[in-house]
matplotlib code that plots the C-alpha trace (Angstrom):
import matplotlib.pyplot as plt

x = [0.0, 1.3, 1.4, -1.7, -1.3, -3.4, -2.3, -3.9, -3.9, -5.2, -7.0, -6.3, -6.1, -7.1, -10.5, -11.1, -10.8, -9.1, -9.4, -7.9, -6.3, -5.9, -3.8, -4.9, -2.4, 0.9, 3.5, 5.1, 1.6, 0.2, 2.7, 2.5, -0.6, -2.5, -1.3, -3.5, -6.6, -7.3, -9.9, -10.9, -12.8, -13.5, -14.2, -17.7, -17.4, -14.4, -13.6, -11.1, -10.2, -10.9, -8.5, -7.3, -6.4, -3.8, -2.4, -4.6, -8.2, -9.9, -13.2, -15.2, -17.3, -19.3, -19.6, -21.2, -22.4, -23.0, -21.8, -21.8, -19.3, -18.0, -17.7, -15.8, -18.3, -21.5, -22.1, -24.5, -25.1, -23.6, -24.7, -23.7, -23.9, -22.8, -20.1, -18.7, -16.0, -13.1, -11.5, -8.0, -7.8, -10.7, -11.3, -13.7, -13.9, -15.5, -17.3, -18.7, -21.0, -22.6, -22.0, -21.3, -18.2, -18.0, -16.2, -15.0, -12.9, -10.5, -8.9, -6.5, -5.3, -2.6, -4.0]
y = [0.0, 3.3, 6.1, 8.7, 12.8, 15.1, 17.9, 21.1, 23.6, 27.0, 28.0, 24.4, 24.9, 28.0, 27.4, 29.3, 28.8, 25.9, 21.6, 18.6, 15.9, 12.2, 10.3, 6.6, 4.9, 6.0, 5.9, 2.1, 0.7, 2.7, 0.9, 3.6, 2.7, 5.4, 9.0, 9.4, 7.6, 9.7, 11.3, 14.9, 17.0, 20.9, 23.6, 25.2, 27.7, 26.5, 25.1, 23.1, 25.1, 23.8, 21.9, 19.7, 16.3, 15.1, 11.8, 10.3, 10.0, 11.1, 9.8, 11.7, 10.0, 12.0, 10.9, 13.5, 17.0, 18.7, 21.0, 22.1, 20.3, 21.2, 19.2, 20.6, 23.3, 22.1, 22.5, 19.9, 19.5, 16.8, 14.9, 11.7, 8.8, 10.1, 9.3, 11.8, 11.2, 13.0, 11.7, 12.5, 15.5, 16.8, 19.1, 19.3, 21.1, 21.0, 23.9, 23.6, 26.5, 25.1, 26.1, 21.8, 20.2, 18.4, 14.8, 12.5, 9.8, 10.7, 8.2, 9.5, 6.6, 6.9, 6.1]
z = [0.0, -1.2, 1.5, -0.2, 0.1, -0.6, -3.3, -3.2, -6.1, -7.2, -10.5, -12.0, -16.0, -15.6, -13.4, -10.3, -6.7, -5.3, -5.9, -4.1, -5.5, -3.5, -6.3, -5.3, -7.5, -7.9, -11.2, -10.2, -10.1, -12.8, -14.9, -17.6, -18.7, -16.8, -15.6, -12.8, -11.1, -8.6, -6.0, -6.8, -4.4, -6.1, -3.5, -3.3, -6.2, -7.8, -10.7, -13.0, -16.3, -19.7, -21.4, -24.1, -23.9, -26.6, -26.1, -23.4, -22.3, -18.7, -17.2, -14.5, -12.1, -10.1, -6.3, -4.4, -5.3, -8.5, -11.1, -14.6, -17.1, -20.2, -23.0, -25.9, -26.4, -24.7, -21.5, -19.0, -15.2, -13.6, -10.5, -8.2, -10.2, -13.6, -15.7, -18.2, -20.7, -22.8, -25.4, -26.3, -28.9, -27.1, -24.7, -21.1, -17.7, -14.6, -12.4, -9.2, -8.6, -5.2, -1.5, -1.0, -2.1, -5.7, -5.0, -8.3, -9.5, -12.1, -13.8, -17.2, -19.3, -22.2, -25.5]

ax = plt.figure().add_subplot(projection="3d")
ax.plot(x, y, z, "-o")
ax.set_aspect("equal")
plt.show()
């Protein structure tokens, strides 16, 4: 079992406020078939940026909360129990515009 820490950052991709990220796996057992599979927690009115993925993929999967993804150029409320998806050459962002904290699993895998 690999010792877990929590990394906090600031206006990730450009977004706004502040997100946590619990990396769950880390690069040994990721075996470079995956960059990250992780637990993500975005602060009440924060966000994570919009941006492109070139050479891999990332999955959202939404645990608790809500908030408003963006898919390339559309834009759709997300909520616990859904599943959202960007391919690579694509691009997608995340906004939490609630007082509660959003909580997902990330998981980006190389293509």
């Amino acid at each position: 079992m690999n010792q877990r820490k929590i990394e906090i950052y600031e206006k990730r991709a450009g977004g706004i406020g502040t997100i946590q990220i619990e990396r769950l796996m880390n690069d040994k057992q990721l075996d470079g078939k995956a960059k990250m599979y992780a637990q993500v927690t975005i602060d009440p009115h924060s966000s994570i940026g919009v941006h492109e993925h070139i050479d891999d993929t990332e999955s959202y999967y939404i645990l608790s909360g809500s908030g408003i993804y963006t898919d390339n150029d559309l834009t759709y409320p997300v909520k616990p129990g859904d599943l959202v998806f960007c391919d690579a050459n694509n691009r997608h962002g995340l906004e939490n515009p609630t007082d509660e904290p959003l909580i997902f699993m990330a998981l980006i895998l190389n293509k």
